[in-house]
C-alpha positions in Angstrom: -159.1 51.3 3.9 -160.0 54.3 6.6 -158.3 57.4 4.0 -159.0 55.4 0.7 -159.6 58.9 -1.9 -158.1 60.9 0.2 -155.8 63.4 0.1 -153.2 64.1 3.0 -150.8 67.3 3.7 -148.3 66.6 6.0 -145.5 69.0 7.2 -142.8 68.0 9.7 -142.9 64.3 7.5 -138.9 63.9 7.9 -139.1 62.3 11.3 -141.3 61.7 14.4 -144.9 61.7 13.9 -145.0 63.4 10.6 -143.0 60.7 9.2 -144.9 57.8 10.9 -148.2 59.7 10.2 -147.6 59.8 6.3 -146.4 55.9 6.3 -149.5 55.0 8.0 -152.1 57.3 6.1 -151.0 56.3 2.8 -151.2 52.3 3.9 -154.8 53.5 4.7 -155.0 54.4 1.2 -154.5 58.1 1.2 -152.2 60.1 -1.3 -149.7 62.0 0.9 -147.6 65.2 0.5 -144.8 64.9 2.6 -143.4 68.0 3.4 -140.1 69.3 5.3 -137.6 71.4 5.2 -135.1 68.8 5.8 -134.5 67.0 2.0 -133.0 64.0 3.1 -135.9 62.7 5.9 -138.6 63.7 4.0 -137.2 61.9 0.6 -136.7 58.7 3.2 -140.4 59.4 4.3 -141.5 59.2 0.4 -139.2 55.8 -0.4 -140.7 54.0 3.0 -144.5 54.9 1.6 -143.1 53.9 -2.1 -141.8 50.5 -0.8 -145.0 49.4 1.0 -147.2 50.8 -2.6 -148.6 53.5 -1.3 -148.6 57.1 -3.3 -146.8 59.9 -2.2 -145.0 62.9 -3.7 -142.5 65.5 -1.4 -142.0 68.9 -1.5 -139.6 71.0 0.7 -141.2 74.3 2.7 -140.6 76.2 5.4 -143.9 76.7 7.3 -143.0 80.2 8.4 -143.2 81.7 5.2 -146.1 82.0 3.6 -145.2 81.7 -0.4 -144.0 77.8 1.1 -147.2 77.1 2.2 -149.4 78.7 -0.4 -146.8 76.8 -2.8 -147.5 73.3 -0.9 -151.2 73.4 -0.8 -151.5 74.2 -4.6 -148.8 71.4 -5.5 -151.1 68.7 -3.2 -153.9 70.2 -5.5 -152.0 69.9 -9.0 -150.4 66.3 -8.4 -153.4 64.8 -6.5 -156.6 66.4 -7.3 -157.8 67.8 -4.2 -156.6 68.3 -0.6 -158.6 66.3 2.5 -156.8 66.2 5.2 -154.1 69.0 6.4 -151.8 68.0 9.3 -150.3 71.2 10.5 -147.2 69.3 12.6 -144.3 71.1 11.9 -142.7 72.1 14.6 -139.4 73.3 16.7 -138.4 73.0 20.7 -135.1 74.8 20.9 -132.6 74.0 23.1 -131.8 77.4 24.2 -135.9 77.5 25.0 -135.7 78.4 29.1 -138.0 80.4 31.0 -138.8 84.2 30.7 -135.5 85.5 31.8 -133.0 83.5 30.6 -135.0 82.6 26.8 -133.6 85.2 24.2 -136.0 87.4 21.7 -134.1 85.6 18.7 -135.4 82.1 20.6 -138.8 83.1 21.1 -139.3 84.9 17.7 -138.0 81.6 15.8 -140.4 79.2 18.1 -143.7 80.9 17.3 -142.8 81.6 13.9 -142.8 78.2 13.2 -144.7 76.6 15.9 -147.7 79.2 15.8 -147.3 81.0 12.5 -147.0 77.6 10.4 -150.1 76.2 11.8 -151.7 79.9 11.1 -150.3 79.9 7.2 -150.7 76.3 6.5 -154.7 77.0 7.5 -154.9 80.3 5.6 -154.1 78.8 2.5 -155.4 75.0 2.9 -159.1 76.1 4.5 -159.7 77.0 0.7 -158.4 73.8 -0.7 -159.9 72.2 2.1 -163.7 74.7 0.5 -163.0 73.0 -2.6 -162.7 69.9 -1.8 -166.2 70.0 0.0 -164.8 69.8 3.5 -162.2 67.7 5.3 -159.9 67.4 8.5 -157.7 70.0 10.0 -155.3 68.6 12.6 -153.1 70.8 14.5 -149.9 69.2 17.0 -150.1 71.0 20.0 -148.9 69.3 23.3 -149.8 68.8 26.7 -148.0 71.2 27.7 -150.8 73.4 26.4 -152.4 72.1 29.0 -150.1 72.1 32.1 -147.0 73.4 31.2 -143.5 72.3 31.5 -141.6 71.0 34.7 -138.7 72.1 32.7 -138.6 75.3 31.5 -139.1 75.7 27.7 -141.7 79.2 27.9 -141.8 79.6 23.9 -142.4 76.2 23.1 -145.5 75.9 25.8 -146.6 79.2 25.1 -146.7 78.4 20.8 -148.3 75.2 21.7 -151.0 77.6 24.0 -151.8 79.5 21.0 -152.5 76.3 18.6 -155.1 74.9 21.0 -157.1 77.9 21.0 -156.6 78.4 17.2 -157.7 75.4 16.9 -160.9 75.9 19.0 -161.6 78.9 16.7 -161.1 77.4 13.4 -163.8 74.6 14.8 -165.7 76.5 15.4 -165.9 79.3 12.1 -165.5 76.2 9.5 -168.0 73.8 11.8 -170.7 74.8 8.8 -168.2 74.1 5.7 -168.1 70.7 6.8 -164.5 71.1 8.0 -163.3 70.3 11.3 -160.1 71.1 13.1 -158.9 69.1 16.3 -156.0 69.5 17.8 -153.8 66.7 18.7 -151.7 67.0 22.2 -149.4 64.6 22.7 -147.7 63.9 25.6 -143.7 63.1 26.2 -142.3 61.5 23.2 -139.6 59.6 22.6 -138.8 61.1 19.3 -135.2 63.1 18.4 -137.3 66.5 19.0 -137.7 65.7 22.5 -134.5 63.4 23.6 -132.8 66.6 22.2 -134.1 68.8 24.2 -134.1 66.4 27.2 -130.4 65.6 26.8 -129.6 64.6 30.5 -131.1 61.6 32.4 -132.4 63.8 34.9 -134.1 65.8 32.7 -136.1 62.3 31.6 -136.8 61.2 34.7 -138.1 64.9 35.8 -140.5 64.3 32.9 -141.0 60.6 33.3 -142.0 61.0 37.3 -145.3 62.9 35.9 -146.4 60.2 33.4 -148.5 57.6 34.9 -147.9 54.9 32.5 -143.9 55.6 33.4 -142.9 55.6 29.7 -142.6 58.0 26.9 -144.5 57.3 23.8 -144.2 56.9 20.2 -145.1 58.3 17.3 -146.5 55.6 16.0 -149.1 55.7 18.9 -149.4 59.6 17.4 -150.3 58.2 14.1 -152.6 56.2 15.5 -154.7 58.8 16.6 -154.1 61.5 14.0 -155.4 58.8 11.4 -158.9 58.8 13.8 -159.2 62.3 13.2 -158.2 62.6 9.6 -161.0 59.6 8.9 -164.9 59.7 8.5 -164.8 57.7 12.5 -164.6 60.9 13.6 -166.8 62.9 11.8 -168.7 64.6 15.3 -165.6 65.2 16.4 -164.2 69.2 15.8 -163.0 71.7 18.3 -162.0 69.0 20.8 -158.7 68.4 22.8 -157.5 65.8 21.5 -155.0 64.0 24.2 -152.2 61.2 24.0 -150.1 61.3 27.1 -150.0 58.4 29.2 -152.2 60.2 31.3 -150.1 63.0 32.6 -153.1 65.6 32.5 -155.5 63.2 34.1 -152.9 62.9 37.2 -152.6 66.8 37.1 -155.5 68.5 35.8 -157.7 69.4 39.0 -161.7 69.2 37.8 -164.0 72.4 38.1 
């Protein structure tokens, strides 16, 4: 098994890819913390690991505060031994997310609060764990609209996502010598509840859909996929790096230097 010893943190494990991320990192033999602020999906989250033998505990935090995530990290230590592998993936798109003029202060505070301030806490207090554990995998969900940007307007959610990727570049490079990498994983258009609500008219799909090459949204299982290459020893060259699942929107709109 790819994450057999390992230790897993995962926030945003109610739904979407945190949810299919924990199922499949503890199949691979990891120990997971699921964590959420929503009580209900993340205790569904533990029960679906629990039923297929795998070892997982919950806890509920809200990764804009920083006693939550101080508090997570130590319980992953206390009922698991060590932490390995942090997936900062918590994460928010508002619906009343628009563009500069019509997005309100209250809207944009609450997006990079969570969005960028979570991934900033949940490193400040797991990098130690992370020390003590002798290294491991930090994997931040940014998006490819980090990349691009959004053909509909949502400025605090693509500019949050902007400030993960180059956290992310940072933290690869400072901790490169600790033996702990950090990648950031972009996915592209999802068809998880986060998105569909937020895209709540056909057009809106198909304004989005008409950019992706492959013509579909993806899963999060495909997400999992690829958060469980960075979270394992296959990627163990790999820090720093953009790490992109989008059925090859950037590639059809990114113009080379």
């Amino acid at each position: 098994m790819r994450l057999e010893h390992k230790t897993a943190l995962i926030t945003g494990a109610a739904s979407g890819i945190g949810r299919e991320t924990a199922i499949l990192f503890a199949t691979e033999g990891a120990a997971v913390l699921a964590v959420d602020i929503n009580e209900t999906g993340v205790k569904e989250t533990v029960k679906l690991i629990h039923d297929k033998k795998g070892k997982a505990a919950f806890m509920l935090a809200d990764v804009s505060k920083a006693s939550d995530c101080q508090n997570m990290v130590q319980a992953a230590e206390d009922q698991f031994g060590h932490l390995h592998i942090l997936f900062n993936n918590a994460g928010i798109m508002h619906s009343a997310d628009d563009d500069a003029v019509n997005t309100e202060e209250d809207i944009w505070d609450l997006t990079m609060a969570v969005n960028l301030k979570g991934v900033f806490l949940g490193c400040k207090y797991g990098i130690p764990a992370l020390r003590r554990a002798g290294g491991g995998s930090i994997i931040n969900t940014a998006s490819f609209v980090a990349l691009l940007g959004a053909a509909t307007p949502q400025l605090a959610y693509t500019a949050s996502k902007g400030g993960v990727l180059s956290m992310t570049r940072e933290l690869a490079v400072i901790h490169a010598r600790e033996n702990i990498r950090a990648n950031a994983l972009c996915p592209g258009p999802l068809k998880t509840e986060l998105l569909m609500k937020f895209l709540n008219t056909e057009e809106k799909k198909q304004r989005r859909l008409v950019h992706v090459p492959m013509g579909r949204f993806g899963k999060a299982s495909e997400m999992a996929q690829a958060a469980l290459y960075l979270a394992s020893d296959e990627s163990s060259y790999v820090t720093g790096a953009e790490f992109v699942v989008d059925g090859g929107i950037t590639a059809a709109y990114v113009t080379p230097e």
